[in-house]
Structures are given as structure tokens and as C-alpha cells.
N, C-alpha and C positions, 0 to 999 in steps of 0.2 A: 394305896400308892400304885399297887399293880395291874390296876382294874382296868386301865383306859392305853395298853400298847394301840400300835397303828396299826389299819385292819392288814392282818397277811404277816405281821410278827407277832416273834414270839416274847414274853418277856423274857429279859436276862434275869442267869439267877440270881440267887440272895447275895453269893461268898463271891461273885463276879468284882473284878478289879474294879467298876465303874463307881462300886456304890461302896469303898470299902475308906476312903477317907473323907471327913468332909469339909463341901467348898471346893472338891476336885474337880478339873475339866478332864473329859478324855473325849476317846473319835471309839464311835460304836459302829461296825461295819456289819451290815449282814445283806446276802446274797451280792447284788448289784448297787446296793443303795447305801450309804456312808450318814451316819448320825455324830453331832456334835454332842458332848453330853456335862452335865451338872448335875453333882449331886452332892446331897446336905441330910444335914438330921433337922427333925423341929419334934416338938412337943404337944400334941394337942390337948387339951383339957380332958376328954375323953377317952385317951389314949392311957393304959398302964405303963407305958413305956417308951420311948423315944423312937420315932418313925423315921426311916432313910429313905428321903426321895430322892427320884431320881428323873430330869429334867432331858428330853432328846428329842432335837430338830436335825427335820432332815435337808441337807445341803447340798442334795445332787445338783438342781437346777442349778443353785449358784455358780457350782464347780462349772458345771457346763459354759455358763453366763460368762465366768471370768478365761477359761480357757478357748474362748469362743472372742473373747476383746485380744487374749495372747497373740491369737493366729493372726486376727485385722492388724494386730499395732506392729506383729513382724514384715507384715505384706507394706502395709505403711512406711515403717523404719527402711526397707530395704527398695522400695520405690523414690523415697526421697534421696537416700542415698546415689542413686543411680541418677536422679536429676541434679539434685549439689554437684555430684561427678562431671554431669554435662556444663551444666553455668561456667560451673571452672574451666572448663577446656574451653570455653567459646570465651569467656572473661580475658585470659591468658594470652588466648588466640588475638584479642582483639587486643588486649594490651603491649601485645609486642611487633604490631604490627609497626610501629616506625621502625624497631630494629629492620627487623626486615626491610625494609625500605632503606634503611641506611646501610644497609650489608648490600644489597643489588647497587646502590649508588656507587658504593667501595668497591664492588668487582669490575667498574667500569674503568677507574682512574687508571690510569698506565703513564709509560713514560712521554708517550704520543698527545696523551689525550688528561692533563690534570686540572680541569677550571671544573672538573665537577664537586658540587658541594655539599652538604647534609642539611636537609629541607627540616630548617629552625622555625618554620611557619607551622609547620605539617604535626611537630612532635607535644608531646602532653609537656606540661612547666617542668616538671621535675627530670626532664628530658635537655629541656633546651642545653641547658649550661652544658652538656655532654655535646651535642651538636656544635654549640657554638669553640668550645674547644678542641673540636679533628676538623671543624672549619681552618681553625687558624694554626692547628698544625698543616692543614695541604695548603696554608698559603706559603708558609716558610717552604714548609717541600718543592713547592711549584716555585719558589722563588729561587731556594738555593739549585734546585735542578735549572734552570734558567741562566741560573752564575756560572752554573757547571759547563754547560754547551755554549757558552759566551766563553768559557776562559780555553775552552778545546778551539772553537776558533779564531782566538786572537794567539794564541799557543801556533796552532799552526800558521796565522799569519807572520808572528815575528820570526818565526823561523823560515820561513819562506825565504824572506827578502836577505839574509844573508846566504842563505844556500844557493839561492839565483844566482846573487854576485858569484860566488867563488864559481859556481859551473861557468856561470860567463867569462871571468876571467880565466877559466885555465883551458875552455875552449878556444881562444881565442890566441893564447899562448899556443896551444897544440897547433895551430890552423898554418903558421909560417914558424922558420925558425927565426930565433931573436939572438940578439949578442947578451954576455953576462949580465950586464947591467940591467939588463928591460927585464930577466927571468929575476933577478934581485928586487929589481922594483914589485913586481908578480909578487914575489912570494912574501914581501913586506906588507905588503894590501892583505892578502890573503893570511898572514896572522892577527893582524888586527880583528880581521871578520873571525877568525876561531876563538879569539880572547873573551869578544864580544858574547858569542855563543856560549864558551865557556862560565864566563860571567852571570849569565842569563841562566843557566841549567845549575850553579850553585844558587842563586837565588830561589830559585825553584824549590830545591832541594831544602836549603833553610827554611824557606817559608810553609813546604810539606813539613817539616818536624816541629816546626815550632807551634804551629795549630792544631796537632795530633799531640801535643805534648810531649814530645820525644825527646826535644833538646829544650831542657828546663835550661833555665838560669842557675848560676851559681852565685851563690846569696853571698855580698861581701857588704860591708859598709863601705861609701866613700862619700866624698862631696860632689856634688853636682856642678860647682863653679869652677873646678881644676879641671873636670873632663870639658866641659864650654869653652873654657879659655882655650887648651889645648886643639880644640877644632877648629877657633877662628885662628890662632897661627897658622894653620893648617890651610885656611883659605883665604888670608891676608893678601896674598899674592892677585887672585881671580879677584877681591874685592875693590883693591885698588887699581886691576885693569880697566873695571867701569867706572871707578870711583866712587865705590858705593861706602857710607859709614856704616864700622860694624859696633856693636854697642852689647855689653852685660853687664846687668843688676842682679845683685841679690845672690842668694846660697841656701842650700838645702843640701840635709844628709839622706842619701840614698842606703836603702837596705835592697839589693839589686846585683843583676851581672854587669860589671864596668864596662866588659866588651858590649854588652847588648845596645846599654847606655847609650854608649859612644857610637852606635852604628846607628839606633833611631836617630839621635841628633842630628850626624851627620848626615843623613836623606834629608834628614827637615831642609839643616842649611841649604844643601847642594842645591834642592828646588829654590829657596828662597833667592840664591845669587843670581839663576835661571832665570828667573822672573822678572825682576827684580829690575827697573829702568835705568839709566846712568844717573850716578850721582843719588841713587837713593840711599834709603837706611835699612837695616836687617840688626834685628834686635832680641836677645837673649834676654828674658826674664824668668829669674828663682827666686820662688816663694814657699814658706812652709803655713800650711793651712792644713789644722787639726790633724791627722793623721798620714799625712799626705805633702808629699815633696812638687808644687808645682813647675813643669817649664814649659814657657810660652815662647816659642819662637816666632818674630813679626817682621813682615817687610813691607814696605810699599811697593803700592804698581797697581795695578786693574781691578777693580773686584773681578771676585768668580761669583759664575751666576747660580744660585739660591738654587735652583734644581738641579745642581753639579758636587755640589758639596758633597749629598750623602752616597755618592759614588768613589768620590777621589780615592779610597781607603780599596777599591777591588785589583786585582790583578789585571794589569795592562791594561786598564782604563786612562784614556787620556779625555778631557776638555776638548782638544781639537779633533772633531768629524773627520779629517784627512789623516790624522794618524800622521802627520809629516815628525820625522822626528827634529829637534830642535837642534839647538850648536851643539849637544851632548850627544851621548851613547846612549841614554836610559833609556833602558827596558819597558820601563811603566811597572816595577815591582814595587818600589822605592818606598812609597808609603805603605800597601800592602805588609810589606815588612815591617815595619814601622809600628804600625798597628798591632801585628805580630808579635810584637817585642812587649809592648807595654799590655797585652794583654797577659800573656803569660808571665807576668809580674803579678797580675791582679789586680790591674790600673786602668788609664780609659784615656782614649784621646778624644780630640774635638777638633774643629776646625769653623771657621767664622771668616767671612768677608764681606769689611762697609767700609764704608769712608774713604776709599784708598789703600784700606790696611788688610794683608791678610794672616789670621793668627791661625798656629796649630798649637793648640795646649797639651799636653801628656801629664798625669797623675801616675808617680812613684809610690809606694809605701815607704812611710819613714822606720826607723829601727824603734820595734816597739820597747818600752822601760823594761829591764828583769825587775824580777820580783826579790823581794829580801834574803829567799833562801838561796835563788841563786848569786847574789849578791855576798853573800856569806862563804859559799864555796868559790866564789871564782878567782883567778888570779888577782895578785896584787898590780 
């Protein structure tokens, strides 16, 4: 068994751990060189006694062979590494290139300068639908900033023109002296121009809180046909100076502020009698449809032209180019508030003109049902 070690060792001894159970493996190390080892008993025929072999290969090279793959698969592993790392940054880089591009487009918009828009061509799918909605946010922006510098110059135009008068009239009074009566007459003229103003600057004022939500409604129940009735009393007088018929149908329960109510309404009428030819009609209709208290205010007289409509609802916009103001005072707030009113209800108006007829509709909320429990606790 011991006869044949590798040339330059020596054998292990007998009582050596290697060869002391059998079917054991171990590692036989000597000098520089590292052996795997096997060893076993057998019996040979010839043998008086049972022989312990003992079985050792040497694994330098291998060790070598595998510690030699270690070093290439580290240099490998850590060169790929370093390229995945770059792909990424260039992938990245290339992938967020429309941001980029949509952020430089973004630092250009100003208040000077907003028709610029996010290039929906340019961007990957999963992109667009982002595009296409800060597109249609800077059209509202661009639009509402648009209302904005429209409503600062018709602001300072209406103010203008009474400020002019009163300067003109009290220079003029300054210029000679006058008897009581003429400074009486002055200063008659001259309140009406501050009523006016005064009028105009609460308008204002309403109309700033009730769009910021500041002056909510106060929620009552009423009818809608008691507050109508009450208004054409109210303009019975102006109807029958033209002769115009005034007409209401129908009824609905409003869950609303009576005042607010009663003050869209009456902008409605006041334009409708405005309008309104001799001898026409102006017409109040109340209907309840599903959840919703409808009122239609209608007159005859001209259509308005189809590309007027969706403007009638802004601040001091008028139909007429010249601005000339008509046999009234108005401001041009009148619907503006109007609108105002029924929106912060939580409602909607409309407006329509054909045939002769021009209708403004406004939607109330009706009083929703309680429920049983409160039905059970509430007064009798």
C-alpha cells in the first residue's frame, strides 16, 4: 500500500489521521503541494489481515486553474459593472431628454410671452398624455391671464368716464361763479356719477368674494315662484312703459340664499326688459328636473350672435364694440354676477339664442330627502 508515494514524498505514517477511519476523505498538505485524500480497508486473499489504503491526488494545478478563473470572473464582473453603470447613464440621459426639453420650454413662458407649449410630437407615448395636459393647463393660464388684462382695462375704462365727467363738471363750475341753483344742479349730476361708481366698486367687491368663495350663500329653503313673482311686481311698472307681457309658469323648491336668488334673477330680468322690443314678452319659467330646481328666463328681440354667447358671463363685456352704454346705468357686471351666484350654489347657467328668443337658464339644487334617522330625531 506504501510502496508507490510521489517521487520527493514521504509516506504518511500508519497512526496518521488520513488512514485512521474508513471511507474518510481529508487534505494532505506537504511542503508547497496540497493532496486530496481517500482512504479504506480491503482484504486481499493473501493478506493475513486487513490492509488500509490510502488513496492521494495532487490538486495544486487545479487550485491554481480555479483561482486563476476567480481573478478573470472578478475583472469581468467588475468591468461589466462599470459598462451596465454607463448604459444606465446614457439610457437615463436619453430618456429624459424631453423633460429637459419641456423644462427649457417652461422657463420661457412669462407673463409677456405664453403661446409656448410642450412638444406632444417630440415626447415618448407614455409621455404625451403629460404633455398634453400642461399644454391645456397654459391654455386656461393663457386664457385666464388674458381675462385678467382685459378686465384691468375695461376696470380702468369704466372708471375713466365717470371720473372725466365729475372733473369736467366741477372744473367748469370752478371756471365762473354760478347762482345756488346751477351749484345744486352740479352737485345733483355729480352724485349720481358717485352712486354709479359706488355701485360698481360693490359689484366688484361681491363679485371678488363670491368667486374666491368668501361669501358663501346661506342655505334656506324657499320657493322659487314667490321670489319671481316678487320681481316682476317690482318691474311691472318698466314693463308696461314698453308694453312688454310679463308671464310665470311653474315652481320649484330651492335649497339656496333667497338674497342671492333674488339678485341673479333680477340681472336676468333687468337685461331682458333692456332688450327687449315694445310690446314683447319676457317670460319666467320653473321646473324641477331630478335634482335640480330649473329657471328659464326668456324674452323676445334679436338673437345674439353665436360667437357672443360664451362671453356674455365675463366682467364688463358688452356685445356692442362702442361700449356706448344704453338707457341704463349697467356696469356690464350684471351677469358676471349672476353667474357668480349660481355657481357658488353648485349650479350652472346657460344662455341660448334663436328664433327670436333669448333664454338664460340657471340650475338650483333642490332640498335633498333626510334620511330616517334624521327623520326620527327631528322636530315635529
Amino acid at each position: 500500500v506504501f510502496q508507490s508515494p510521489a517521487s520527493g514524498f514521504a509516506v504518511p505514517d500508519r497512526n496518521s489521521g488520513f488512514i485512521d477511519k474508513e471511507g474518510s476523505f481529508g487534505v494532505w498538505r506537504h511542503a508547497d503541494a496540497e493532496f486530496h485524500t481517500l482512504s479504506f480497508e480491503t482484504l486481499p486473499a493473501y493478506a493475513p489481515s486487513p490492509l488500509k489504503v490510502l488513496i492521494a491526488a495532487d490538486t495544486k494545478h487545479h487550485i491554481q486553474f480555479l483561482d486563476g478563473i476567480r481573478a478573470s470572473f472578478a475583472i469581468y464582473v467588475i468591468a461589466a459593472i462599470l459598462l451596465c453603470s454607463l448604459l444606465s447613464w446614457l439610457a437615463a440621459r436619453q430618456g429624459l431628454a424631453p423633460l429637459r426639453e419641456m423644462k427649457s420650454r417652461a422657463a420661457v413662458v412669462t407673463g409677456q410671452k405664453m403661446s409656448e407649449r410642450m412638444p406632444v410630437e417630440a415626447v415618448p407615448v407614455e409621455m404625451a398624455d403629460l404633455a398634453h395636459e400642461l399644454n391645456r393647463m397654459l391654455d386656461r393660464l393663457q386664457d385666464d391671464f388674458q381675462r385678467l388684462t382685459d378686465f384691468a382695462s375695461d376696470l380702468a375704462h369704466e372708471l375713466r368716464t365717470p371720473i372725466s365727467n365729475l372733473l369736467t363738471q366741477t372744473q367748469v363750475v370752478l371756471a365762473s361763479k354760478r347762482d345756488a341753483a346751477t351749484y345744486r344742479d352740479i352737485l345733483a349730476s355729480n352724485a349720481e356719477e358717485f352712486q354709479r361708481l359706488a355701485r360698481m366698486v360693490s359689484d366688484m367687491l361681491f363679485l371678488a368674494k363670491t368667486e374666491r368663495g368668501v361669501s358663501l350663500p346661506r342655505k334656506e329653503q324657499f320657493f322659487a315662484k314667490q321670489e319671481a313673482y316678487a320681481l316682476l311686481e317690482f318691474y311691472e311698472a318698466v314693463a308696461e312703459e314698453k308694453q312688454i307681457h310679463l308671464r310665470l309658469k311653474g315652481d320649484g323648491l330651492i335649497d339656496g340664499d333667497r338674497l342671492m336668488f333674488h339678485r341673479a334673477v333680477s340681472n336676468l330680468l333687468s337685461n331682458a326688459l333692456r332688450y327687449t322690443p315694445h310690446a314683447g314678452m319676457v317670460t319666467i319659467d320653473i321646473e324641477t328636473a331630478a335634482s335640480w330646481t330649473v329657471v328659464t328666463v326668456e324674452n323676445t328681440g334679436q338673437d345674439i350672435d353665436p360667437k357672443v354667447l360664451p362671453r356674455l358671463f365675463d366682467r364688463f363685456y358688452r356685445a356692442d364694440p362702442s361700449r356706448a352704454h344704453p338707457d341704463s346705468d349697467g356696469s356690464g357686471l350684471g351677469l358676471a354676477i349672476t353667474r357668480a351666484i349660481v355657481e357658488a350654489h353648485g349650479g350652472s347657467i346657460a344662455a341660448t339664442s334663436a328664433d327670436g328668443r333669448t333664454r338664460f337658464t340657471l340650475k338650483f339644487p333642490t332640498p335633498q330627502p333626510t334620511s330616517s334617522a334624521d327623520q326620527k330625531t327631528g322636530f315635529s
